[in-house]
C-alpha positions in Angstrom: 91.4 10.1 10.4 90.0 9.9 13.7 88.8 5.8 14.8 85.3 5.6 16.4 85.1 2.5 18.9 81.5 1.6 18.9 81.8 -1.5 21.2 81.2 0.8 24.5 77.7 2.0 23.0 77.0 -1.7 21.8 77.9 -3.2 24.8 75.2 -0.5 26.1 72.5 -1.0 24.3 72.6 -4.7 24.8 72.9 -4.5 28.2 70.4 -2.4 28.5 67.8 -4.6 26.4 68.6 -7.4 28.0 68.1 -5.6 31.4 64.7 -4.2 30.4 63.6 -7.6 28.9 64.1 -9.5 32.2 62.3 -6.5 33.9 59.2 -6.9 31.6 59.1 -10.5 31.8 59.1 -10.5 35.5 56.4 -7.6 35.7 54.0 -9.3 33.1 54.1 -12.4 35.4 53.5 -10.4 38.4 50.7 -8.5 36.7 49.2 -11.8 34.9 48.9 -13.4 39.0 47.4 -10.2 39.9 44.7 -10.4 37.0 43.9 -14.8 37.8 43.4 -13.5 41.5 41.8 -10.3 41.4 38.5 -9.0 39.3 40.5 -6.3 37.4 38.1 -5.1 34.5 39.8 -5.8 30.8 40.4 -2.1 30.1 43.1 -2.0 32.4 45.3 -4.5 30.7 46.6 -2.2 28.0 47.4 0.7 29.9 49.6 -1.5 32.8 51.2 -2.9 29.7 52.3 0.2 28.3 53.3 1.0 32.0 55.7 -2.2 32.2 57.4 -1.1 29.0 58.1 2.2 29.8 59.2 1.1 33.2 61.3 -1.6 31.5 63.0 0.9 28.8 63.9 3.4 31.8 65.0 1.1 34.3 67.5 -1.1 31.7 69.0 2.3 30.5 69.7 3.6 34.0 71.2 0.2 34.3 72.5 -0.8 31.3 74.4 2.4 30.3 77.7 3.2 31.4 79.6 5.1 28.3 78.6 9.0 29.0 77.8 10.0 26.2 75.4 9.1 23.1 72.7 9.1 25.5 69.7 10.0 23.0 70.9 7.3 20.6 72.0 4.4 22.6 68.3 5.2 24.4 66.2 5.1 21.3 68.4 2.2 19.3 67.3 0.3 22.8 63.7 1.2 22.8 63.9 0.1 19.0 65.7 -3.4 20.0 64.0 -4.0 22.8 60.6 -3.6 21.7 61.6 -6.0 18.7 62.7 -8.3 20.7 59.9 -8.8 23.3 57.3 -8.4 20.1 59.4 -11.8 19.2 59.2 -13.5 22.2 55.7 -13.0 23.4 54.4 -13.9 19.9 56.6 -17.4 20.9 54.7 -17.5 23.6 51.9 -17.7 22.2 52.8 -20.0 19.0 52.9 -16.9 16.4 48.7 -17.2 16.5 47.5 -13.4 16.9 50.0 -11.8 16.0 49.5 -8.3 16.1 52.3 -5.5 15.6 51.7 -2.5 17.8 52.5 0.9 15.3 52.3 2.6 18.7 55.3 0.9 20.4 57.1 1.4 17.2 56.3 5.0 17.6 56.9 5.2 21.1 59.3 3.0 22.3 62.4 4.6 20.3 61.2 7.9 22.0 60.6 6.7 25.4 64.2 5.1 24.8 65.9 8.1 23.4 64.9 10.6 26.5 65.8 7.1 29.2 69.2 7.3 27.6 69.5 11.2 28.1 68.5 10.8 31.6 71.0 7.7 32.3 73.9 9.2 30.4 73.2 12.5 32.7 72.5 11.0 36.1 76.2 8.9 35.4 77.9 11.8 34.5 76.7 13.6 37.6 77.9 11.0 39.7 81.3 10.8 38.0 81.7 14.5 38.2 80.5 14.3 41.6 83.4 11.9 42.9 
């Protein structure tokens, strides 16, 4: 029987979550000064914020993932993770009073995650095959 080692793909994902976490938490603070300074109508906030976590998702897989393969997993597991996780922290932010869970990122997220990680596993393999 043939042993799997996982740790690679783990390693992975959590890079890549913990890269596209930092990158939304920067982008939400650089879009919240942009909103106290500017006259931005309310309708906008919503869209930019879907923006920064497809942004987020893309850039921490391109980042995060160096295994070659398992692309369309490690991509949606991190989408899946990662939009846990940010869920968690921004309802800390704002003392768990509002709360509310998005059925649209839950929808979304794993899918914008899944095609990030076949795009990052691809552009790395190019690369390697390419040295």
């Amino acid at each position: 029987m043939k042993k799997i080692d996982m740790k690679p793909d783990v390693l992975d994902v959590l890079k890549a979550v913990l890269v596209a976490t930092l990158i939304s938490l920067a982008l939400v603070l650089i879009f919240a000064i942009i909103l106290k300074f500017s006259s931005l109508p309310s309708f906008v906030i919503v869209p930019v914020n879907i923006a920064i976590k497809l942004v987020s998702i893309f850039v921490g897989c391109l980042i995060g993932f160096k295994a070659k393969q398992n692309g369309i997993l490690k991509g949606a597991v991190t989408g899946l993770v990662y939009m846990l996780l940010t869920f968690f922290i921004f309802a800390a932010m704002n003392a768990f009073k509002d709360v509310k869970f998005s059925w649209i990122d839950l929808i979304t997220l794993p899918i914008a995650g899944a095609l990030s990680g076949i795009v990052a596993v691809n552009i790395r393999d190019k690369k390697q095959r390419a040295n």
